[in-house]
Backbone as CSV, one residue per row, in Angstrom:
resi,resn,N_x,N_y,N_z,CA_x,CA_y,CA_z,C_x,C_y,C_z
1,UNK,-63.526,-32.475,116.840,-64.995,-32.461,116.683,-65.377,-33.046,115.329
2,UNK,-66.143,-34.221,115.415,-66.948,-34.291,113.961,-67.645,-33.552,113.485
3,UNK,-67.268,-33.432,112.283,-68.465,-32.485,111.140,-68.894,-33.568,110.598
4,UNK,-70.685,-32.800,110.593,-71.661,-33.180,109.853,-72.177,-32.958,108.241
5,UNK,-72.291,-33.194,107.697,-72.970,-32.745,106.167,-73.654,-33.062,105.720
6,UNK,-74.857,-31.801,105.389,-75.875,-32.327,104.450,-76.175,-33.458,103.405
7,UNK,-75.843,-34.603,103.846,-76.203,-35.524,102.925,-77.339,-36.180,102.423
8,UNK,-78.391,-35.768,103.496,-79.985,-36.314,103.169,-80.450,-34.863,103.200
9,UNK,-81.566,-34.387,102.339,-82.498,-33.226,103.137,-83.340,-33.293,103.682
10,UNK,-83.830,-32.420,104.757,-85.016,-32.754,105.358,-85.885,-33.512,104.453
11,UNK,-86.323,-33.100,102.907,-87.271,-34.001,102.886,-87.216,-35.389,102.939
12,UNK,-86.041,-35.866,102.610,-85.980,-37.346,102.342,-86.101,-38.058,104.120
13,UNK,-85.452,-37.203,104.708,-86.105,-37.609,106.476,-87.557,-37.878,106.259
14,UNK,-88.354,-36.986,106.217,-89.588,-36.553,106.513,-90.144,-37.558,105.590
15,UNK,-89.699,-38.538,104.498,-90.692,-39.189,103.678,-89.961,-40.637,104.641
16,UNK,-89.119,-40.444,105.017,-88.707,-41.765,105.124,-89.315,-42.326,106.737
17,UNK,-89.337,-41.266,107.898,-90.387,-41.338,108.780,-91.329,-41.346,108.885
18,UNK,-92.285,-41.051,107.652,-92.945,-41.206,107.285,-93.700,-42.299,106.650
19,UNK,-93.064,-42.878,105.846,-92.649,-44.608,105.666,-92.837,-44.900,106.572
20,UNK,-92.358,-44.802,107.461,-91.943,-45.699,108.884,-93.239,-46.115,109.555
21,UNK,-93.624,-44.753,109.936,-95.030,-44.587,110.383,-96.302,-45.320,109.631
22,UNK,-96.474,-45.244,108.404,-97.389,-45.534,107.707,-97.317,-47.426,107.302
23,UNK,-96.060,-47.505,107.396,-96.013,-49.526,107.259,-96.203,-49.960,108.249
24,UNK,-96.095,-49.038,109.134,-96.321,-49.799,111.304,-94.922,-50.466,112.027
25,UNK,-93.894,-49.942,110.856,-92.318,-49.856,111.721,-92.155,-48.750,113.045
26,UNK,-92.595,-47.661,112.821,-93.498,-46.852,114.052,-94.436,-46.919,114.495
27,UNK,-95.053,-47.834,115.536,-96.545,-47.557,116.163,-96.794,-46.295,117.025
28,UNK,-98.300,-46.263,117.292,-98.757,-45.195,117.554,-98.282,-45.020,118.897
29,UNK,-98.036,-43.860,119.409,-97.410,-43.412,120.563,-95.572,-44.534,121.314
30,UNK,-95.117,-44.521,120.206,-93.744,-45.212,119.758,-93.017,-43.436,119.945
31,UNK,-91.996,-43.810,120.948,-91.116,-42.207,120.983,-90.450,-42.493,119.700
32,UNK,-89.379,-41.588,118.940,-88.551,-41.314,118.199,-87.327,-41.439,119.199
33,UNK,-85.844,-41.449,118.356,-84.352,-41.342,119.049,-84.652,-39.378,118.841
34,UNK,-83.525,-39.468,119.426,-83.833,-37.959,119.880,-82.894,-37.136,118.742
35,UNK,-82.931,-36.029,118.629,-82.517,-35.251,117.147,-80.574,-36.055,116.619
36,UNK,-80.370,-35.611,117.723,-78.757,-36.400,117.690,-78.564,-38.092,116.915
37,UNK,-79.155,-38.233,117.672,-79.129,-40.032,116.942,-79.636,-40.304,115.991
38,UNK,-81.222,-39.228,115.514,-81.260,-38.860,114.120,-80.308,-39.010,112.796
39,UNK,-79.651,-37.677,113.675,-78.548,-37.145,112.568,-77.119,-37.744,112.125
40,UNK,-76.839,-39.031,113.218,-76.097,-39.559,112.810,-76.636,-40.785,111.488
41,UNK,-78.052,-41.022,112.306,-78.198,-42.206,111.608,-78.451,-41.582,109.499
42,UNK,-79.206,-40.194,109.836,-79.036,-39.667,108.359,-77.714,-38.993,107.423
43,UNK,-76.735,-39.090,108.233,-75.954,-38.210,108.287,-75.549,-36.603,107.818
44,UNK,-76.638,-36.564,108.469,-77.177,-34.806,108.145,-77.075,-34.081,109.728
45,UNK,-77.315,-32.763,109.695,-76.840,-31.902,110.936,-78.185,-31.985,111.192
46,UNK,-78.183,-31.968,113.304,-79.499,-31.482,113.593,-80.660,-30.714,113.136
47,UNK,-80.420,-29.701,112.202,-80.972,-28.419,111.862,-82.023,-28.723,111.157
48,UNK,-81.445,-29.887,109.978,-82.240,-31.043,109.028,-83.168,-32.001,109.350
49,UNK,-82.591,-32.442,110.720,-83.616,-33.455,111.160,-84.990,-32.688,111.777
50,UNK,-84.119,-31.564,112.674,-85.503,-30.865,113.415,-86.661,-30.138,112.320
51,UNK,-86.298,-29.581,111.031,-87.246,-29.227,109.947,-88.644,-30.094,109.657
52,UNK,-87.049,-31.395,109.632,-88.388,-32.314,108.930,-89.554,-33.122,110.128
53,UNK,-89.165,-32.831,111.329,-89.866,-33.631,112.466,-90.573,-32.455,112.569
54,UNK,-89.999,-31.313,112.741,-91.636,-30.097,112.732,-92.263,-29.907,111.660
55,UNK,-92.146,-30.395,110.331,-92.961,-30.327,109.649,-94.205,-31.907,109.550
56,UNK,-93.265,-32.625,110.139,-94.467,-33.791,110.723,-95.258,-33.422,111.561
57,UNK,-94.973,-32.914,112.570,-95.708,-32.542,113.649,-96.572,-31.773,113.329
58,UNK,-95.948,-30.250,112.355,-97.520,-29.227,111.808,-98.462,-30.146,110.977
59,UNK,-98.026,-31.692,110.426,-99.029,-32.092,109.334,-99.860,-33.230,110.289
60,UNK,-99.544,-33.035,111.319,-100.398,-33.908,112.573,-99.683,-35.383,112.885
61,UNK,-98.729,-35.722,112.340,-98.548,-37.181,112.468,-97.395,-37.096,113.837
62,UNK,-96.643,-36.275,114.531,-95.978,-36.458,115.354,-96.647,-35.158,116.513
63,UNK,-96.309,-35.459,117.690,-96.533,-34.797,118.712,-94.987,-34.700,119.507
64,UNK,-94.793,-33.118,119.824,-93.367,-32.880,119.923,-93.868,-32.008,121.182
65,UNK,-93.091,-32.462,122.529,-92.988,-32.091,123.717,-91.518,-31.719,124.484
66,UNK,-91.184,-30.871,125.056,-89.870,-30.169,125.447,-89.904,-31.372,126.403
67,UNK,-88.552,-32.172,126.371,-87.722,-32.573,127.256,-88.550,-34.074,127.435
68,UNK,-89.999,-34.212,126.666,-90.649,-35.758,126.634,-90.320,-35.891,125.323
69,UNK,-89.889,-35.220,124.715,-89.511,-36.023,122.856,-90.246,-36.071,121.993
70,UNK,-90.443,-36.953,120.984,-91.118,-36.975,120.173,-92.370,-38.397,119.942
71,UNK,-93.394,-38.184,119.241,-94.110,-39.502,119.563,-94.866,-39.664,118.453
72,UNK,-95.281,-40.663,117.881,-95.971,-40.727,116.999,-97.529,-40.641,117.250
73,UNK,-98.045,-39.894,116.721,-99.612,-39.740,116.858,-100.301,-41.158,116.740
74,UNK,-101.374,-41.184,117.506,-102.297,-42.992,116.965,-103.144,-42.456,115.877
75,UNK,-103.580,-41.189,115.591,-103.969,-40.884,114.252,-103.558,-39.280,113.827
76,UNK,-103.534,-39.447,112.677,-103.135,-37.647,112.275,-104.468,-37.053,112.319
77,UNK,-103.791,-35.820,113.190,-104.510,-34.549,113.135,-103.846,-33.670,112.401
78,UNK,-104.618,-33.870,111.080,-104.017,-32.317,109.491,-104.647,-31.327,109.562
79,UNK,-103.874,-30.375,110.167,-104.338,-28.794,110.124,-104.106,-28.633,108.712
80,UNK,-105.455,-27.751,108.600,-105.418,-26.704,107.249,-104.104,-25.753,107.625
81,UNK,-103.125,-25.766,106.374,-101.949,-24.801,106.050,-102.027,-23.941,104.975
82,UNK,-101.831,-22.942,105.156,-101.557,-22.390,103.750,-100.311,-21.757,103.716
83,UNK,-99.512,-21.805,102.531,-98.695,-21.506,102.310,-98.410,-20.326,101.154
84,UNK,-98.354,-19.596,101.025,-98.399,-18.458,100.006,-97.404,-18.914,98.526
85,UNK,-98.290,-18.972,97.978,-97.523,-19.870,96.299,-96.573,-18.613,95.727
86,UNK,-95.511,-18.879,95.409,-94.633,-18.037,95.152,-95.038,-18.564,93.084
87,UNK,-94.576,-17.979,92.379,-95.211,-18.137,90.731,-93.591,-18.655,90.347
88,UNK,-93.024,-17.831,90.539,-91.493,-18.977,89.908,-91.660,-20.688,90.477
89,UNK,-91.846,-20.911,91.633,-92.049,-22.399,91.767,-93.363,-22.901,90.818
90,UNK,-93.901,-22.044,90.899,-95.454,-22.667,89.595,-94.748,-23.179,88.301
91,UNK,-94.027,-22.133,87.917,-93.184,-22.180,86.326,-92.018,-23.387,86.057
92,UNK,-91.599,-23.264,87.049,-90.408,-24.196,87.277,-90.711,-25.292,87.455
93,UNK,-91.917,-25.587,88.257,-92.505,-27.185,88.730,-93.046,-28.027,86.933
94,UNK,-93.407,-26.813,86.329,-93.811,-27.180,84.878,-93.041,-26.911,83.974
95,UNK,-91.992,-27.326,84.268,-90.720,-26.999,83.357,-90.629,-25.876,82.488
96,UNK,-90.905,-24.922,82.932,-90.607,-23.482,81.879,-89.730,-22.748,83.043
97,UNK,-89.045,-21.739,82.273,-87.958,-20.543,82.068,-88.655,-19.542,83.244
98,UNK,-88.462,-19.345,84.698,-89.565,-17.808,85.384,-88.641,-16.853,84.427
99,UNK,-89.694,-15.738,84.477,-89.032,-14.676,83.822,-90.035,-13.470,84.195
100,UNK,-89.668,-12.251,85.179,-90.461,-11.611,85.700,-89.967,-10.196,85.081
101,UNK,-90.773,-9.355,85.205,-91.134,-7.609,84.648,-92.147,-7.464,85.483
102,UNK,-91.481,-5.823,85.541,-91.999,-4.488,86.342,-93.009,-3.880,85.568
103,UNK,-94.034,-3.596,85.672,-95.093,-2.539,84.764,-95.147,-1.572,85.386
104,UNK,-95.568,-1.462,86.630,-95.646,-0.006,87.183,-95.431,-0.129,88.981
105,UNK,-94.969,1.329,89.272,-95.522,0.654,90.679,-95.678,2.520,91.252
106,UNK,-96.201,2.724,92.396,-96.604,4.555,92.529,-97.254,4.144,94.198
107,UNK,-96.685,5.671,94.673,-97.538,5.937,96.081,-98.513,6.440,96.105
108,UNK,-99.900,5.887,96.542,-100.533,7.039,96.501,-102.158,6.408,97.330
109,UNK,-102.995,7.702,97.924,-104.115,7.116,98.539,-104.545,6.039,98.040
110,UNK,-105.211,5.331,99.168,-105.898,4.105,98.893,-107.166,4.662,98.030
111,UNK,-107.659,4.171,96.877,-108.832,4.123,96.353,-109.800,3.705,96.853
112,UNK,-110.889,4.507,96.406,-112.086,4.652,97.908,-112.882,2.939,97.961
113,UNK,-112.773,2.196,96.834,-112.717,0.456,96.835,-111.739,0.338,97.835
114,UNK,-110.825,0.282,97.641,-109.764,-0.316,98.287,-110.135,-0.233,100.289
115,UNK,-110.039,1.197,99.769,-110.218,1.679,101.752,-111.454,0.857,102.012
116,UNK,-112.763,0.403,101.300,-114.009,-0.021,101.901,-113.536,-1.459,101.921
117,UNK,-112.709,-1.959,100.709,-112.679,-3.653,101.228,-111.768,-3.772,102.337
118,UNK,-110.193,-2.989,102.700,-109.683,-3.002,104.018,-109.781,-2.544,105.326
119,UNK,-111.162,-1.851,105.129,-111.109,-0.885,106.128,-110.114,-0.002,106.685
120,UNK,-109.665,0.980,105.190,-108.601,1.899,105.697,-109.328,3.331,105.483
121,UNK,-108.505,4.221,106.219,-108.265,5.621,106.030,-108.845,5.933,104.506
122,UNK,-109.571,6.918,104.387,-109.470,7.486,102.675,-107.796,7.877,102.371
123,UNK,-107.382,8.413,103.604,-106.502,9.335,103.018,-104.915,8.317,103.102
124,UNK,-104.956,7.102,103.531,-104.494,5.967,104.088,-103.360,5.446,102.783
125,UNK,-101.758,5.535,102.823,-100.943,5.013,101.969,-100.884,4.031,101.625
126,UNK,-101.067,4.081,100.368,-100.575,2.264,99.502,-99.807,2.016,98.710
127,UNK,-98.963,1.168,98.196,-98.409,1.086,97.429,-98.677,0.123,96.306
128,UNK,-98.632,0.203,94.801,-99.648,0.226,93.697,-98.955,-0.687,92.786
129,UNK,-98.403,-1.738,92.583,-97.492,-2.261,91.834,-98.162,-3.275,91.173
130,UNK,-98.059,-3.414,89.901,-98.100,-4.089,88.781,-96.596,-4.526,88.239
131,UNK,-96.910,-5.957,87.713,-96.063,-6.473,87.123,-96.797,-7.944,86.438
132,UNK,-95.471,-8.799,85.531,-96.120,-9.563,84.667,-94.910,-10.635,85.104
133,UNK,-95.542,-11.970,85.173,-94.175,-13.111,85.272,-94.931,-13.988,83.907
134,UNK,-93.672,-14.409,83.199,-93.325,-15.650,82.306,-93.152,-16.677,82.408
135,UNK,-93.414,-17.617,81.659,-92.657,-18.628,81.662,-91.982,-18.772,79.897
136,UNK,-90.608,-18.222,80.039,-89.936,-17.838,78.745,-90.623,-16.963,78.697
137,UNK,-91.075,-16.952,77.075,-91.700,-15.708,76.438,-93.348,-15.807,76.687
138,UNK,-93.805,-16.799,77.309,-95.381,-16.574,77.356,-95.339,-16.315,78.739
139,UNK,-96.775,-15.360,78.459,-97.333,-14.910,79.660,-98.097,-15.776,80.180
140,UNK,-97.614,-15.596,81.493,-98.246,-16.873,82.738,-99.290,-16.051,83.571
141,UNK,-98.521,-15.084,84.327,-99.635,-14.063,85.162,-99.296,-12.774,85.542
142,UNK,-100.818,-12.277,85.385,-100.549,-10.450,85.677,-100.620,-10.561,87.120
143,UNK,-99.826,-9.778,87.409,-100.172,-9.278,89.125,-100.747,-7.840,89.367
144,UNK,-101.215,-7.597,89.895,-102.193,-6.054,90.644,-102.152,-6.141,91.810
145,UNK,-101.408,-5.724,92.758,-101.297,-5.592,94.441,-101.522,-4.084,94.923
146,UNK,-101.990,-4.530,96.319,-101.707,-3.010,96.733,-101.413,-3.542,98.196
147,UNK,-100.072,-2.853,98.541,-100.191,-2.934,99.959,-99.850,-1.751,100.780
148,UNK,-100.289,-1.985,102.338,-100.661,-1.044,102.944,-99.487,-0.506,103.587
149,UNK,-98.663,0.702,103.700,-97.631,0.923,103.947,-97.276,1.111,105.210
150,UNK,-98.695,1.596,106.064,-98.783,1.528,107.180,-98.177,0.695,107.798
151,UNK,-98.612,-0.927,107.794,-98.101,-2.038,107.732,-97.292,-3.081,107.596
152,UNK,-96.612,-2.302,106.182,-95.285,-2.426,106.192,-94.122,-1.082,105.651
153,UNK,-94.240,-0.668,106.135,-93.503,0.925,106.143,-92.440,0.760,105.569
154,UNK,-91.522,-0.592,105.363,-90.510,-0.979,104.831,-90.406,-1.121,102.656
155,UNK,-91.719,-0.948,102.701,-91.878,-1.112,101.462,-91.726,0.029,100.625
156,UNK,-91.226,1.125,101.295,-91.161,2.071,100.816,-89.695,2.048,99.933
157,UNK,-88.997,1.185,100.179,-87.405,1.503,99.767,-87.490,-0.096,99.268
158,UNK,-88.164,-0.918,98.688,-88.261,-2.277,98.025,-88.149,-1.803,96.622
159,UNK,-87.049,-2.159,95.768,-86.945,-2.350,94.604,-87.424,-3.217,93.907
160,UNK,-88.555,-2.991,92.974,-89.228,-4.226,92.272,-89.125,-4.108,91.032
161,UNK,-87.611,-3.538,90.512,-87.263,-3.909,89.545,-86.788,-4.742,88.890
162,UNK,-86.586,-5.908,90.105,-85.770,-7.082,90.029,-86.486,-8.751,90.814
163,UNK,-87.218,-8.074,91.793,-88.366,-9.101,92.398,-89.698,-8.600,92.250
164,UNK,-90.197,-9.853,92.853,-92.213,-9.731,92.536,-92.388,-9.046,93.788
165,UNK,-93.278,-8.210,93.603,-93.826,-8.183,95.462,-94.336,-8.993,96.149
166,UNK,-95.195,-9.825,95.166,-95.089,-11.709,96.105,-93.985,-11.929,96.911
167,UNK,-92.818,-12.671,96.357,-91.941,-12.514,96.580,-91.403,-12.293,97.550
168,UNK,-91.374,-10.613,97.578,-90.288,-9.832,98.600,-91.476,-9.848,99.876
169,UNK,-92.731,-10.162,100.132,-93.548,-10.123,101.163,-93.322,-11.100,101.706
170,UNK,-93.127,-12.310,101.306,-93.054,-13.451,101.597,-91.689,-13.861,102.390
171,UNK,-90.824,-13.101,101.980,-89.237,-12.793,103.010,-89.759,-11.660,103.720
172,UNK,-90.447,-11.100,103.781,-90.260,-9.642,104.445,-91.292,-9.862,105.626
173,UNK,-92.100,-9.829,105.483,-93.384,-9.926,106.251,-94.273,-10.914,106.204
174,UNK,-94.790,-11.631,107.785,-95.303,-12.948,108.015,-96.472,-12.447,107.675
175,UNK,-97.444,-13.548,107.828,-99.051,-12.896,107.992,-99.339,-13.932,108.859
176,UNK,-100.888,-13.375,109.642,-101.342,-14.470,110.157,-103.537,-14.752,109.962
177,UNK,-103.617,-13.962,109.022,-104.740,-14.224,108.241,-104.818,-14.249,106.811
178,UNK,-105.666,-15.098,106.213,-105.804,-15.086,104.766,-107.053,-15.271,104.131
179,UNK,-107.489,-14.170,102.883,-108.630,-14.574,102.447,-108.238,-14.926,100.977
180,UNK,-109.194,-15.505,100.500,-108.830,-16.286,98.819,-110.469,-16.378,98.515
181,UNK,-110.166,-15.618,97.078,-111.553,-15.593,96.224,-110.738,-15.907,94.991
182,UNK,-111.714,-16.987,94.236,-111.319,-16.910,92.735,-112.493,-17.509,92.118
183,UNK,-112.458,-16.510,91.080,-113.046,-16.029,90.441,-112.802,-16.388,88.568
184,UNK,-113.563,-15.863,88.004,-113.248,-15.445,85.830,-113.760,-13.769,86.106
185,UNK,-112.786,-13.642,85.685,-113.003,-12.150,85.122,-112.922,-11.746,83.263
186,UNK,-113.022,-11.206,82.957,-113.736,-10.788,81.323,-112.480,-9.847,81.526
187,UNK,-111.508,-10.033,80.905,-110.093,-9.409,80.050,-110.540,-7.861,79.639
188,UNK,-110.071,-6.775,80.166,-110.570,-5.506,79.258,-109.086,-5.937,78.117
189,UNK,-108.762,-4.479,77.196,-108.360,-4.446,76.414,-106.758,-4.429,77.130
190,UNK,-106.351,-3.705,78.447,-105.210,-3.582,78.879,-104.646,-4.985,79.338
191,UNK,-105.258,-5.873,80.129,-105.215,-6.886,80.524,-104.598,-8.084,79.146
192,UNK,-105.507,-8.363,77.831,-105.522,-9.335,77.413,-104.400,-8.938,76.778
193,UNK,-104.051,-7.458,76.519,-102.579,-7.654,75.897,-101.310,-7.777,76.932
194,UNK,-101.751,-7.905,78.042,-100.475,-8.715,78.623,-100.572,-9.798,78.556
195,UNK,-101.657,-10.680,78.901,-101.764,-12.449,78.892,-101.952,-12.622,77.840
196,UNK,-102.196,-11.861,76.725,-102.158,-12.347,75.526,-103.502,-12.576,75.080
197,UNK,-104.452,-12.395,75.201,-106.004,-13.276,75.106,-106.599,-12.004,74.389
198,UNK,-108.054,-12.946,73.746,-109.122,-11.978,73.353,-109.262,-10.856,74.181
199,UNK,-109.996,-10.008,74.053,-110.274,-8.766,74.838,-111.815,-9.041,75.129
200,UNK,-112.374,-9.459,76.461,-113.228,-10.105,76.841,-113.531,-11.461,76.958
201,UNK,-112.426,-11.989,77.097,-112.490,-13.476,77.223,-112.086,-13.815,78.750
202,UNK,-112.973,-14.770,79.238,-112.673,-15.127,80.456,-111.689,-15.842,81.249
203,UNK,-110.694,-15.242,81.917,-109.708,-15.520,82.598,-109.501,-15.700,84.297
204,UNK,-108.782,-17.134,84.395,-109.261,-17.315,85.714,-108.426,-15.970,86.582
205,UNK,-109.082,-15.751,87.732,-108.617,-14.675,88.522,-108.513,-15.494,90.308
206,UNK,-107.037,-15.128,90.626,-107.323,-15.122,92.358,-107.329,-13.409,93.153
207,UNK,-108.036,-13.808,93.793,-107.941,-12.563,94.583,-107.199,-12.958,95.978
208,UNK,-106.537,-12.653,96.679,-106.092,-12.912,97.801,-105.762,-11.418,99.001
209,UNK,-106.188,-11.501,100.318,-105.803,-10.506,101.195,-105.276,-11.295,102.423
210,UNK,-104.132,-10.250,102.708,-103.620,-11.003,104.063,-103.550,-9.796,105.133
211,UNK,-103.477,-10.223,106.262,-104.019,-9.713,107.824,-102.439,-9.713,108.246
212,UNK,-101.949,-9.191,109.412,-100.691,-9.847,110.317,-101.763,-9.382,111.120
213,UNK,-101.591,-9.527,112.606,-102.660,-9.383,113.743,-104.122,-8.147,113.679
214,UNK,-104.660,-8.750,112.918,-105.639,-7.716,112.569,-105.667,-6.637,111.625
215,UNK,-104.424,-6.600,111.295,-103.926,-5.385,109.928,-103.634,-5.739,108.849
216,UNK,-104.763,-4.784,107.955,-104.360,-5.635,106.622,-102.885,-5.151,105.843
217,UNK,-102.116,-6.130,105.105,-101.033,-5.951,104.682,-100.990,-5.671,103.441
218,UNK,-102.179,-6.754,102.789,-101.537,-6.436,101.165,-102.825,-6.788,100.311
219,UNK,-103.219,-6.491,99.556,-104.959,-6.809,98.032,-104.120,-7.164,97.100
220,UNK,-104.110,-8.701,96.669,-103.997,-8.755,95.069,-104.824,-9.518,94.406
221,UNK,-104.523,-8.837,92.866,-105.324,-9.720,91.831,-104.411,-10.300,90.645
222,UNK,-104.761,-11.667,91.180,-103.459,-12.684,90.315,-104.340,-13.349,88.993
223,UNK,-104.032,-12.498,87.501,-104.738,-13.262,86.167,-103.805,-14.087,85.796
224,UNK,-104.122,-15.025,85.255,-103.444,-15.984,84.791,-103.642,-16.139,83.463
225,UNK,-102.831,-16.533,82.803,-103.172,-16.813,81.288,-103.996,-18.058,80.747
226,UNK,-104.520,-18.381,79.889,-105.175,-19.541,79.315,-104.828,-20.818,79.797
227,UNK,-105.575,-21.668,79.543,-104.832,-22.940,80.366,-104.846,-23.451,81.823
228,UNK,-104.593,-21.783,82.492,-104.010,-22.395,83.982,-104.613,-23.343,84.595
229,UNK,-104.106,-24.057,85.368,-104.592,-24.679,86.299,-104.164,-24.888,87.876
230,UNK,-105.355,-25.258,88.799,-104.628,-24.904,90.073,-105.005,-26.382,90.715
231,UNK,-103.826,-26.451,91.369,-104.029,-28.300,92.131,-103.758,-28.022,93.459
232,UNK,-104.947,-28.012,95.016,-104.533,-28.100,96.402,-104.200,-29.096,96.780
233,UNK,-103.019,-29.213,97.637,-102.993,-30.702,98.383,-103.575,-30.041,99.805
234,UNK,-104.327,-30.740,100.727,-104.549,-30.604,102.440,-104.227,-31.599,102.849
């Protein structure tokens, strides 16, 4: 049996069909070779090729049918994606050091805010975790989460002495709704001595909540330190 090896990664597929598509070496409704002939021609394993052809397909440029193949779209249809930003890839993409800490974390009722923005129980479990990520020695961003244990009941035995709860949600549990507010919020005195800032100085803030089928999972509030900046691609 031949073995295969990772020698291209999906992405370099995915830019290079991409190429393809976009100079008009692929025309529109032009099938593809099928994953196999792919993978010889990249010499990478099926697993690689199929990533990067479903990630064409979620960004609209291919249309993928069981047992009719693959085809190139005559125009892209780009669904809105979101992807949940993990903060070590933030740090790392800008060449600094991640470097994450635990501040606190506790069980305990949802706060009567909390229960009115999720519509939970008063008497309804959450779990309360704070922490701070770096880049090196400067502070990049505070985190404030709360998630609902109900929801994920598993979070009860998550050690976040060592990961973010970003993070460990993001392996642990899918979602399939999302809300995003951002905001400046005015630094009290606890805040600016983690990011470092005046005490009342305005700092950008995200707020984010996520759903899995109608249930909310998790409330956070992501401060960022001075500077930040945020860039979407769609």
């Amino acid at each position: 049996m031949t073995q295969t090896s990772d020698t291209t990664s999906y992405k370099d597929i995915k830019q290079t069909v991409l190429h393809r598509i976009r100079s008009g070496e692929l025309q529109p409704d032009t099938l593809l070779p099928n994953e196999q002939k792919l993978a010889v021609e990249f010499s990478c394993t099926r697993t690689t090729v199929n990533r990067a052809l479903r990630e064409l397909a979620d960004e609209g440029f291919l249309e993928r049918r069981r047992k009719a193949g693959t085809r190139v779209l005559s125009a892209p249809q780009r669904q809105a994606r979101f992807t949940i930003p993990l903060v070590r890839d933030e740090v790392e993409a800008l060449g600094g050091t991640y470097r994450y800490a635990l501040v606190s974390h506790e069980t305990q009722n949802a706060p009567d805010w909390l229960a009115a923005r999720l519509s939970l129980r008063p008497d309804q479990s959450v779990m309360h975790v704070r922490c701070m990520h770096f880049s090196g020695n400067t502070p990049f961003q505070f985190e404030d989460r709360w998630i609902v244990i109900d929801s994920v009941p598993q979070v009860e035995q998550a050690d976040f002495s060592s990961i973010g709860p970003n993070d460990w949600l993001v392996q642990t549990v899918p979602f399939t709704n999302v809300e995003l507010t951002f905001l400046a919020s005015r630094a009290d005195a606890s805040l600016a001595g983690f990011l470092d800032v005046t005490e009342g100085e305005p700092v950008f803030t995200a707020e984010r909540i996520t759903w899995l089928q109608g249930q909310p999972v998790t409330f956070a509030k992501m401060y960022f330190a001075a500077g930040y900046r945020m860039t979407t691609e769609f």
